[in-house]
mmCIF file of the N, C-alpha and C atoms, coordinates in Angstrom:
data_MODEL
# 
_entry.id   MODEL 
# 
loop_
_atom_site.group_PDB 
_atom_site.id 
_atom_site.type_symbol 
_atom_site.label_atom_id 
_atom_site.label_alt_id 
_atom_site.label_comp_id 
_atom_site.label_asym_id 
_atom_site.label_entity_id 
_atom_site.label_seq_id 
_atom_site.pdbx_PDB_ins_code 
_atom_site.Cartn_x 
_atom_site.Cartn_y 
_atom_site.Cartn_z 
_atom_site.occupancy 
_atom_site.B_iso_or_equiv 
_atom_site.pdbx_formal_charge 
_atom_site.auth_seq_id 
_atom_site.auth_comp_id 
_atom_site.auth_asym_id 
_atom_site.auth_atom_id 
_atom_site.pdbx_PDB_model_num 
ATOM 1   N N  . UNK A 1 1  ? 0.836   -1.191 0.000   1.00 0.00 ? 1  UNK A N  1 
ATOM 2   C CA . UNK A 1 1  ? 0.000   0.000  0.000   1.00 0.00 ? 1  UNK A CA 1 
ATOM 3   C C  . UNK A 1 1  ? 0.876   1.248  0.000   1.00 0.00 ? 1  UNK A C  1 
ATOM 4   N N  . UNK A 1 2  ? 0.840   2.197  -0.840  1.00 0.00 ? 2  UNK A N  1 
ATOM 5   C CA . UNK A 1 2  ? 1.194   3.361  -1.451  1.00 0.00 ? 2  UNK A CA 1 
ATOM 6   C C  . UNK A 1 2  ? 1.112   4.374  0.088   1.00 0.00 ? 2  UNK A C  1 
ATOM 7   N N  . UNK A 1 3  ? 2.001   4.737  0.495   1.00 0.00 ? 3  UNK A N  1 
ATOM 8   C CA . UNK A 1 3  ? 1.818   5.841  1.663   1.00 0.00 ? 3  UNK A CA 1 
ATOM 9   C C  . UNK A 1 3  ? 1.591   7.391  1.096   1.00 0.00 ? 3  UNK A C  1 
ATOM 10  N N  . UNK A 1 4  ? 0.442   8.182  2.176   1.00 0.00 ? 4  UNK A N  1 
ATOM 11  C CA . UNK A 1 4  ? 0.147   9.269  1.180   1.00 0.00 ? 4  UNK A CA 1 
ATOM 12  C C  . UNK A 1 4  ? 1.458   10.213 1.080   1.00 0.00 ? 4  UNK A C  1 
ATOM 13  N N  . UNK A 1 5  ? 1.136   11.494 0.102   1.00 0.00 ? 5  UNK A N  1 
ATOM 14  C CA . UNK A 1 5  ? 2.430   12.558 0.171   1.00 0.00 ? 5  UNK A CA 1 
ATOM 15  C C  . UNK A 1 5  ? 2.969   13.017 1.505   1.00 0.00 ? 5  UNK A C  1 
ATOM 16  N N  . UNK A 1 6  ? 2.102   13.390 2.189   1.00 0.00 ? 6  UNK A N  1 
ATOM 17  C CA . UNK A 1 6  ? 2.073   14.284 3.254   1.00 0.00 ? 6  UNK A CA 1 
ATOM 18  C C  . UNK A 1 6  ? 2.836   12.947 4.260   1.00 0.00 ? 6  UNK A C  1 
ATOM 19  N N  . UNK A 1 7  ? 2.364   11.727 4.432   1.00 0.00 ? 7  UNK A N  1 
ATOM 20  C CA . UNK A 1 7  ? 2.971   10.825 4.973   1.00 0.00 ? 7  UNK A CA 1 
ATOM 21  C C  . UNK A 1 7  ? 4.604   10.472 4.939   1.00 0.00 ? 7  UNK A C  1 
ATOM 22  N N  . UNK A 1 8  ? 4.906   10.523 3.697   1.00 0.00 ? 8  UNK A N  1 
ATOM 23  C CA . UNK A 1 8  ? 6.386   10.133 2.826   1.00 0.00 ? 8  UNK A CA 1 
ATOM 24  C C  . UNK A 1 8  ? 7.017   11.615 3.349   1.00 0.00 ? 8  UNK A C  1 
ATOM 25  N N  . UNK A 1 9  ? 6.517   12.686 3.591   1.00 0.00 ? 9  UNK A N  1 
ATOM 26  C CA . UNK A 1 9  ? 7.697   13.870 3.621   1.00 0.00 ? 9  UNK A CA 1 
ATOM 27  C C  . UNK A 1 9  ? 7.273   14.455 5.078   1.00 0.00 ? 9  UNK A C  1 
ATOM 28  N N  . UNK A 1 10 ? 6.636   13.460 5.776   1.00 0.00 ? 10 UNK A N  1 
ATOM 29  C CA . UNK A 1 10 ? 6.388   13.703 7.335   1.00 0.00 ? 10 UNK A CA 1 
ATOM 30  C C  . UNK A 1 10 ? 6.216   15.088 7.792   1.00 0.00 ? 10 UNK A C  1 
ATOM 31  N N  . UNK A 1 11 ? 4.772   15.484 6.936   1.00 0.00 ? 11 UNK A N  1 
ATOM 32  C CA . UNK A 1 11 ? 4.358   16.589 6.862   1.00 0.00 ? 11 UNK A CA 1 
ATOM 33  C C  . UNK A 1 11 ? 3.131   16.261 8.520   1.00 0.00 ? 11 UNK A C  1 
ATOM 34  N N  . UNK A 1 12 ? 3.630   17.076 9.576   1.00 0.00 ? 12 UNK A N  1 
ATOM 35  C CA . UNK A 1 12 ? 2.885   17.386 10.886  1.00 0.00 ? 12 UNK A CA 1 
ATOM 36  C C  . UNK A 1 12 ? 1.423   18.226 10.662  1.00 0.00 ? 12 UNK A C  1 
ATOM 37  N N  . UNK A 1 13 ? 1.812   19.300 10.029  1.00 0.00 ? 13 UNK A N  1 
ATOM 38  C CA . UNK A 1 13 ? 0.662   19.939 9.763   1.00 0.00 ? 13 UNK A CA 1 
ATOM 39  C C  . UNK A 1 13 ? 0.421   20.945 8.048   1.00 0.00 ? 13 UNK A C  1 
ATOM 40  N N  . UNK A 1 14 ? -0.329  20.808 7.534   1.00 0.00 ? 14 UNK A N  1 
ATOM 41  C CA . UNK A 1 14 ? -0.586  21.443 6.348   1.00 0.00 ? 14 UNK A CA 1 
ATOM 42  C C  . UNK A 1 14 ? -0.767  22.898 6.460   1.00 0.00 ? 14 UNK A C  1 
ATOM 43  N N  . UNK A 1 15 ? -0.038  23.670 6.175   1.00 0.00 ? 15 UNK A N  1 
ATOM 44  C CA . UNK A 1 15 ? -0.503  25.063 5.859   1.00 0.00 ? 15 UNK A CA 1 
ATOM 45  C C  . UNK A 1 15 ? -0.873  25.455 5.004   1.00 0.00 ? 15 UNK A C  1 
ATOM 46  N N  . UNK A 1 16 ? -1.754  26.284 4.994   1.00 0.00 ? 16 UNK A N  1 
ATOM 47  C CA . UNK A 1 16 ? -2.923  27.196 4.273   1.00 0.00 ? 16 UNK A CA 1 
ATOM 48  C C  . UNK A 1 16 ? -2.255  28.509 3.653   1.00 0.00 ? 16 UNK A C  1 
ATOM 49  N N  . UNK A 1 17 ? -0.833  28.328 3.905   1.00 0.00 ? 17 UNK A N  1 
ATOM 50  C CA . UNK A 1 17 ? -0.171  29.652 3.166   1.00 0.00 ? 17 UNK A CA 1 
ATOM 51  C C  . UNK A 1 17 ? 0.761   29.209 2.484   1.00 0.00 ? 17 UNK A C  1 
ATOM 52  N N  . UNK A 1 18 ? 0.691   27.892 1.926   1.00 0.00 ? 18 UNK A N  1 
ATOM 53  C CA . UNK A 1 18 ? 1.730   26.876 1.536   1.00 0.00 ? 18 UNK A CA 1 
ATOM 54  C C  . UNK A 1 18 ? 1.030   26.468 -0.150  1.00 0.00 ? 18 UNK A C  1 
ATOM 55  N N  . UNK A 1 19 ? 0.431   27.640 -0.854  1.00 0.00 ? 19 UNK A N  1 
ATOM 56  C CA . UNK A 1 19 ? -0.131  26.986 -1.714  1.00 0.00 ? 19 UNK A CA 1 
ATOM 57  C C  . UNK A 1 19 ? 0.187   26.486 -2.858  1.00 0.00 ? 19 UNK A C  1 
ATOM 58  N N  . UNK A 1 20 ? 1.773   26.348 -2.995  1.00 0.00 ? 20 UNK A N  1 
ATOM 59  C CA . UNK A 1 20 ? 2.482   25.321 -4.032  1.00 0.00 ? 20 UNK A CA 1 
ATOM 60  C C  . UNK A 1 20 ? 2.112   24.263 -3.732  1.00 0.00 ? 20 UNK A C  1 
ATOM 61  N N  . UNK A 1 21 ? 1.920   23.819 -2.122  1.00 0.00 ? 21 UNK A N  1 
ATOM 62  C CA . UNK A 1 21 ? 1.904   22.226 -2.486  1.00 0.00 ? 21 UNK A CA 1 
ATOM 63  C C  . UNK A 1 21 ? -0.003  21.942 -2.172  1.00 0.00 ? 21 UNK A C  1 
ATOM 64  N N  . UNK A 1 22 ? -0.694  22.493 -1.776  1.00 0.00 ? 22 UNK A N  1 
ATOM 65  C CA . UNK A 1 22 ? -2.431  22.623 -1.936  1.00 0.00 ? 22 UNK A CA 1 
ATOM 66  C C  . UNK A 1 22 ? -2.449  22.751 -3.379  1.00 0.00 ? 22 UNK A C  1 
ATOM 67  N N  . UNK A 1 23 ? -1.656  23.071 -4.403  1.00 0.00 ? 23 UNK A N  1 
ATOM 68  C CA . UNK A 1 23 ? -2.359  22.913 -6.015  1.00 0.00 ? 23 UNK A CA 1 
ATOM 69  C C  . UNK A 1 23 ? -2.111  22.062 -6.065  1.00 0.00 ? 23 UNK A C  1 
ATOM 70  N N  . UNK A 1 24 ? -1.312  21.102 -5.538  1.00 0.00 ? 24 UNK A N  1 
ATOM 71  C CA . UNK A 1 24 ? -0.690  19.440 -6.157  1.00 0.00 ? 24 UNK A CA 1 
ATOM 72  C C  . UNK A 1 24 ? -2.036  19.041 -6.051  1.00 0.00 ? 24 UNK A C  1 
ATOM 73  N N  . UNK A 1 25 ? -2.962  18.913 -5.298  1.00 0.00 ? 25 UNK A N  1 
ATOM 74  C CA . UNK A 1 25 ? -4.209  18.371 -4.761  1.00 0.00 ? 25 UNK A CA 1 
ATOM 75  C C  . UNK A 1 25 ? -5.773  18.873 -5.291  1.00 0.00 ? 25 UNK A C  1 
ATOM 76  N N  . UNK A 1 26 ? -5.428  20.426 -6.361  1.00 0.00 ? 26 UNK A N  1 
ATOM 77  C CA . UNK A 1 26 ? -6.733  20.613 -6.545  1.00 0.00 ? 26 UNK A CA 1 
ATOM 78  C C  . UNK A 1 26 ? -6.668  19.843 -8.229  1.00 0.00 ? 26 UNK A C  1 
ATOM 79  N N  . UNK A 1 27 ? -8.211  20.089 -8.274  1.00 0.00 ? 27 UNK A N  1 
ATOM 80  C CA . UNK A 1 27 ? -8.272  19.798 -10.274 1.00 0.00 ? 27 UNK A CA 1 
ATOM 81  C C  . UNK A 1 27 ? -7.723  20.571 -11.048 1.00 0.00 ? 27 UNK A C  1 
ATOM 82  N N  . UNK A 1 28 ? -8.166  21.103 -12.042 1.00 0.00 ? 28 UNK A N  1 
ATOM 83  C CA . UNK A 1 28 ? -8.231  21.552 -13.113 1.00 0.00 ? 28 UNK A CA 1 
ATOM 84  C C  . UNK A 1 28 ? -9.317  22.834 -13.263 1.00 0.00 ? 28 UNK A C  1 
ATOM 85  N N  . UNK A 1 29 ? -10.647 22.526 -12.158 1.00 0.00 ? 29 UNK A N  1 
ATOM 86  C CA . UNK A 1 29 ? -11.599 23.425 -12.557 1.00 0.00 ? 29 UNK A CA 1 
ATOM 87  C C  . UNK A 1 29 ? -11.442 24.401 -11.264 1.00 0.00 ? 29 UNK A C  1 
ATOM 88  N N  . UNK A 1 30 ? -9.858  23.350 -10.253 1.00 0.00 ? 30 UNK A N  1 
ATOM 89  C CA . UNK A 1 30 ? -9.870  24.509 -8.502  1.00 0.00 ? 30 UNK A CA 1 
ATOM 90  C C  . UNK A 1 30 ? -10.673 24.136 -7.416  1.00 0.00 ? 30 UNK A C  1 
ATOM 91  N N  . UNK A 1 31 ? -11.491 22.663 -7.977  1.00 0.00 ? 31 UNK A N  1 
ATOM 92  C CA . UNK A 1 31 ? -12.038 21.769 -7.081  1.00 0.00 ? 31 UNK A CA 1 
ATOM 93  C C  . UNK A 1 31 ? -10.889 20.740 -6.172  1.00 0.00 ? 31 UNK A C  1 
ATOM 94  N N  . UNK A 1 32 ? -11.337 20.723 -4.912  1.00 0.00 ? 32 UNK A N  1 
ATOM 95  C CA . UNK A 1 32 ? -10.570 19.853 -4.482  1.00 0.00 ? 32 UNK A CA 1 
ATOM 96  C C  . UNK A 1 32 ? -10.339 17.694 -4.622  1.00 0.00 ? 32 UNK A C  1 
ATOM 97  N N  . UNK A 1 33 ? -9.060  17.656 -4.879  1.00 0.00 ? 33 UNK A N  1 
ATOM 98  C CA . UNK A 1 33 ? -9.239  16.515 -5.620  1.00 0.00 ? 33 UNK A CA 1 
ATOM 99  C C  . UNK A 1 33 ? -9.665  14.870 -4.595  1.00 0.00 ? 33 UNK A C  1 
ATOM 100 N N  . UNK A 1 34 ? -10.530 14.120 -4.508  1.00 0.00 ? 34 UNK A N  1 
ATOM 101 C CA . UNK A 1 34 ? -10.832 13.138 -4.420  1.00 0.00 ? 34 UNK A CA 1 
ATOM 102 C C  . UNK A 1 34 ? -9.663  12.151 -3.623  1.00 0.00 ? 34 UNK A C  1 
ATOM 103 N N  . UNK A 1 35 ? -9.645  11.719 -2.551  1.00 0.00 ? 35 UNK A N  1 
ATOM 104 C CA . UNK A 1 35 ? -8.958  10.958 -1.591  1.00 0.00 ? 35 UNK A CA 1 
ATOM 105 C C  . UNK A 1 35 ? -8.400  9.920  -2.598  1.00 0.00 ? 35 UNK A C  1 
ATOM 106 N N  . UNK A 1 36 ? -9.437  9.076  -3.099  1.00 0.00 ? 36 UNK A N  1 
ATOM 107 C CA . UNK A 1 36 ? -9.067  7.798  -3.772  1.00 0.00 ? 36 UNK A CA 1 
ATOM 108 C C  . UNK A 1 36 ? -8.420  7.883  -4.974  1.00 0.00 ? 36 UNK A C  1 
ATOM 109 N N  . UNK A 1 37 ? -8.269  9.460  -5.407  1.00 0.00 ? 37 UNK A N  1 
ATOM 110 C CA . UNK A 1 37 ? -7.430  9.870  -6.874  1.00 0.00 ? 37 UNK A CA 1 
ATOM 111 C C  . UNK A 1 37 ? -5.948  10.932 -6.370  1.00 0.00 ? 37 UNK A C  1 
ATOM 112 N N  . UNK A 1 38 ? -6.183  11.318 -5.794  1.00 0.00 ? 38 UNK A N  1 
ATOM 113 C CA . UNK A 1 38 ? -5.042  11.759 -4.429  1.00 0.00 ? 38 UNK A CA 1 
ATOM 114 C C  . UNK A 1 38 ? -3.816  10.809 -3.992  1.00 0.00 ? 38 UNK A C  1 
ATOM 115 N N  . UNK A 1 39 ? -4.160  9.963  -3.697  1.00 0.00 ? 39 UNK A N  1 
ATOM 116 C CA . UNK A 1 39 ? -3.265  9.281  -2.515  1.00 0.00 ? 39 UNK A CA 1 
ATOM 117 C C  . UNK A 1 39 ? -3.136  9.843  -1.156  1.00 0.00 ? 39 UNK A C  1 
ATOM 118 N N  . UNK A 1 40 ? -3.775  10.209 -0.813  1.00 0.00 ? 40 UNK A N  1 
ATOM 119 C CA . UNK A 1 40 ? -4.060  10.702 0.560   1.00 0.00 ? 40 UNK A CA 1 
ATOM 120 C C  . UNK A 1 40 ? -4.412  10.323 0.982   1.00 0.00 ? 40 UNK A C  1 
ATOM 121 N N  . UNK A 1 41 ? -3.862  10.060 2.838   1.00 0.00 ? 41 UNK A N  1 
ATOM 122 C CA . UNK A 1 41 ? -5.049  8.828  3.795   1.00 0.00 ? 41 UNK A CA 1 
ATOM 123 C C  . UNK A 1 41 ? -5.951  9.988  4.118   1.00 0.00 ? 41 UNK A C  1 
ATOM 124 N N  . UNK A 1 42 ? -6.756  9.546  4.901   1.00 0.00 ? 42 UNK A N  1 
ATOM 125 C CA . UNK A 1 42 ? -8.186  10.457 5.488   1.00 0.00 ? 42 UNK A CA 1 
ATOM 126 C C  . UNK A 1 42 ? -7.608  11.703 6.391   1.00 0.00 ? 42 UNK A C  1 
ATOM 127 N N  . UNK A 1 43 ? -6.544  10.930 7.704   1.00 0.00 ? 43 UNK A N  1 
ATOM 128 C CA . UNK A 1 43 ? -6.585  11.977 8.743   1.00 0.00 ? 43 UNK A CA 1 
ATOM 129 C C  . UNK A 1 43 ? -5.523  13.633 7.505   1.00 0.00 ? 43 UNK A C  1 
ATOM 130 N N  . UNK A 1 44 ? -4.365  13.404 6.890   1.00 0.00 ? 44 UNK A N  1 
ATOM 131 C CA . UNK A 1 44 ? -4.614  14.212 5.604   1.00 0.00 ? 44 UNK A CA 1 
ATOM 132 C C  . UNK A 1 44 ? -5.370  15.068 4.896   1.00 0.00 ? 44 UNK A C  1 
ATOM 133 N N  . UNK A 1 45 ? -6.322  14.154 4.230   1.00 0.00 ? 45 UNK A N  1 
ATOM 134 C CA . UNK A 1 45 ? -6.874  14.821 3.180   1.00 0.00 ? 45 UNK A CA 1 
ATOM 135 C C  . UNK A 1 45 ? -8.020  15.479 4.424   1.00 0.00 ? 45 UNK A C  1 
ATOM 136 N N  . UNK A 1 46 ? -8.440  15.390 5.373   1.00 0.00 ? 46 UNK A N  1 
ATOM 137 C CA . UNK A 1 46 ? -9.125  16.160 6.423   1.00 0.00 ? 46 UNK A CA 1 
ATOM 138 C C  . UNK A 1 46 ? -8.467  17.176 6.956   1.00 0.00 ? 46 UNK A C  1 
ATOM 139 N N  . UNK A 1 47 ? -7.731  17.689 6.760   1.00 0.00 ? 47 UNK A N  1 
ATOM 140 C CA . UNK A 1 47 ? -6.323  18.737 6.991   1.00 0.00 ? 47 UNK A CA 1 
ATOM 141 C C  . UNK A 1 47 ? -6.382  19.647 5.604   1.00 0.00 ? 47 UNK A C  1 
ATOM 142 N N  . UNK A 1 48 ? -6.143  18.640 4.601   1.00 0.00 ? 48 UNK A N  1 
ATOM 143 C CA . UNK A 1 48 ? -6.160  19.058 3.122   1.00 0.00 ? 48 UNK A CA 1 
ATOM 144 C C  . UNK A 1 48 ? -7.154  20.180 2.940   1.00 0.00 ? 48 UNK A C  1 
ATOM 145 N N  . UNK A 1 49 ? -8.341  19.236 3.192   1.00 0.00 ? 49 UNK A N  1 
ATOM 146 C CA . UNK A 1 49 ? -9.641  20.246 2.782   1.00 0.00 ? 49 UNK A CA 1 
ATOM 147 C C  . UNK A 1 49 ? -9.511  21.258 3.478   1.00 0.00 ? 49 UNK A C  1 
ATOM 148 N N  . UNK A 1 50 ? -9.169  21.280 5.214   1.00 0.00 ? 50 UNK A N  1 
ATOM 149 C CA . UNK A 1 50 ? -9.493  22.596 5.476   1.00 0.00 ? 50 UNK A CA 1 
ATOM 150 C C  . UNK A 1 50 ? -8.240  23.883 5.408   1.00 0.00 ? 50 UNK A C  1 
ATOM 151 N N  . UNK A 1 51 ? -7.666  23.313 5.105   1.00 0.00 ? 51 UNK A N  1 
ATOM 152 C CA . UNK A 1 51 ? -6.239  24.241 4.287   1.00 0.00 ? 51 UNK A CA 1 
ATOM 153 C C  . UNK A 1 51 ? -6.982  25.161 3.063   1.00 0.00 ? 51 UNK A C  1 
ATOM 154 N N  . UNK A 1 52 ? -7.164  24.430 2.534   1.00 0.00 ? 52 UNK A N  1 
ATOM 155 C CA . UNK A 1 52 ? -7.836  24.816 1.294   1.00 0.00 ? 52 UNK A CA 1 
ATOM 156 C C  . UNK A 1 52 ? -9.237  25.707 1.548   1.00 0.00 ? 52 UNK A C  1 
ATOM 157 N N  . UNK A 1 53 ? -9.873  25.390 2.098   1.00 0.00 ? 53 UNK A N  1 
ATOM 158 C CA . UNK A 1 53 ? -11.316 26.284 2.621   1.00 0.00 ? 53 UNK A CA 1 
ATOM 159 C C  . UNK A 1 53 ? -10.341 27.505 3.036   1.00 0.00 ? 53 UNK A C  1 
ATOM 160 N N  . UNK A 1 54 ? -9.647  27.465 4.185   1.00 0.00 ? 54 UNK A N  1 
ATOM 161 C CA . UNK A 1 54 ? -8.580  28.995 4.771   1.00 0.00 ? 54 UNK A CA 1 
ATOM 162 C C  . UNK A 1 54 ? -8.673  29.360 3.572   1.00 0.00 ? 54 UNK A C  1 
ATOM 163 N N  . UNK A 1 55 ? -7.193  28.770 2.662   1.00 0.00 ? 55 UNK A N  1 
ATOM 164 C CA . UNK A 1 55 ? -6.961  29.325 1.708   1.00 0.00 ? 55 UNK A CA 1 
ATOM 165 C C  . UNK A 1 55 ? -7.705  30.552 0.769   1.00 0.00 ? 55 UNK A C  1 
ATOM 166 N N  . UNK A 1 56 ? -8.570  29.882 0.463   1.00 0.00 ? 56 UNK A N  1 
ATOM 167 C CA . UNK A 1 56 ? -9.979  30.514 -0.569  1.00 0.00 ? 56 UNK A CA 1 
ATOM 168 C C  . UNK A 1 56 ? -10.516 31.643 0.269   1.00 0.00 ? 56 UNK A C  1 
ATOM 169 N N  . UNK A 1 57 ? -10.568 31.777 1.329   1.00 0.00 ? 57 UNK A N  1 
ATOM 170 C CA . UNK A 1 57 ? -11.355 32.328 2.302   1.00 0.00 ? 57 UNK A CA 1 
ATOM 171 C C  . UNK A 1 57 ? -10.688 33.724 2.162   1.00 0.00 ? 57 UNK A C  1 
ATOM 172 N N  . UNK A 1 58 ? -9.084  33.406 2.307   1.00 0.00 ? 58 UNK A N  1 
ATOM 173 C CA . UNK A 1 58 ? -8.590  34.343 2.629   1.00 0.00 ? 58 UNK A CA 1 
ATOM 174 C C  . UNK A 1 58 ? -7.791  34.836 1.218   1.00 0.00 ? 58 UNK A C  1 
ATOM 175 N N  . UNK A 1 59 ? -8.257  34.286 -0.035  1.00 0.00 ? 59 UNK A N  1 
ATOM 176 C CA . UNK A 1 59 ? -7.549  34.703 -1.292  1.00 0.00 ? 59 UNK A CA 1 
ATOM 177 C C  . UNK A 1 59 ? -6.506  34.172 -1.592  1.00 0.00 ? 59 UNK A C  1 
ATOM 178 N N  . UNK A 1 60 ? -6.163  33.533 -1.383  1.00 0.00 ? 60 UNK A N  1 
ATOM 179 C CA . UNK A 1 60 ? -4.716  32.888 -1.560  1.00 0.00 ? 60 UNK A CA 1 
ATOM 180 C C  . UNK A 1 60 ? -4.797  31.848 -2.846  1.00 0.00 ? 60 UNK A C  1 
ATOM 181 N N  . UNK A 1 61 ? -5.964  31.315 -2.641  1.00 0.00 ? 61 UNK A N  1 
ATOM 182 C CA . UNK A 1 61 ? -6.662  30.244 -4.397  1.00 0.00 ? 61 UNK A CA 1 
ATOM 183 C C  . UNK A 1 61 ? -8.141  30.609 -4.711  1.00 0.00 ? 61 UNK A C  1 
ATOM 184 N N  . UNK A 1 62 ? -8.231  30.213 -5.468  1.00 0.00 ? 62 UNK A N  1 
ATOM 185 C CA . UNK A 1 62 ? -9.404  30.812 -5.938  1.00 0.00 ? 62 UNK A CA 1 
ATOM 186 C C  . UNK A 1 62 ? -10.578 29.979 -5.774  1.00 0.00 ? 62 UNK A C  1 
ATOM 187 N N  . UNK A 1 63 ? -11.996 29.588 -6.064  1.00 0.00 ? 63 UNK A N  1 
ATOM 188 C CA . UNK A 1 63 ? -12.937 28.817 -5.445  1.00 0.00 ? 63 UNK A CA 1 
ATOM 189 C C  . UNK A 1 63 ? -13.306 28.312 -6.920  1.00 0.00 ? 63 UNK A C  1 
ATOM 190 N N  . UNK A 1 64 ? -13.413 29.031 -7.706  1.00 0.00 ? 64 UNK A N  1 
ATOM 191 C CA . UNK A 1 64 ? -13.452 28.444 -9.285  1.00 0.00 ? 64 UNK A CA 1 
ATOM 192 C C  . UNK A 1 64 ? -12.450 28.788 -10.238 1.00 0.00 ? 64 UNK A C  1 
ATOM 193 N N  . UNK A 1 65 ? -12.440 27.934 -11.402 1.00 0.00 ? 65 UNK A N  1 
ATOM 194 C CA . UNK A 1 65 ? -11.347 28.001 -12.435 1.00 0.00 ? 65 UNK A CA 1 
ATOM 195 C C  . UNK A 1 65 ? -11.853 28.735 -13.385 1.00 0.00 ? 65 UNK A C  1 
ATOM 196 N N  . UNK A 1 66 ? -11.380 29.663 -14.022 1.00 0.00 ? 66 UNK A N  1 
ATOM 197 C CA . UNK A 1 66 ? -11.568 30.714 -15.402 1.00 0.00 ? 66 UNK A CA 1 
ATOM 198 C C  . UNK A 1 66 ? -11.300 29.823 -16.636 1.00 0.00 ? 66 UNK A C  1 
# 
């Protein structure tokens, strides 16, 4: 079994001002991408998402794609 990213580079906590590595994870349209197409375990991609909600919140990514 494939260990997720955040696992392999013994990432403690995800930041929300870190958004080189939050695009690795969105789509194409700026949606956030799918656990099972990710490689991300849960406690992660539950970090992931709310990185990403900050993010948007506070402008840093955008909520839709142009």
């Amino acid at each position: 079994m494939n260990q997720c990213f955040f696992s392999q580079n013994n990432v403690k906590h995800i930041d929300y001002k870190n958004t080189d590595i939050i695009r690795k994870f969105l789509t194409p349209s700026a949606s956030i991408m799918p656990r099972r197409r990710s490689g991300v375990c849960s406690k992660h991609q539950r970090m992931l998402s709310l990185a990403v909600k900050r993010a948007r919140f506070l402008g840093l990514l955008p909520y839709i794609a142009r």
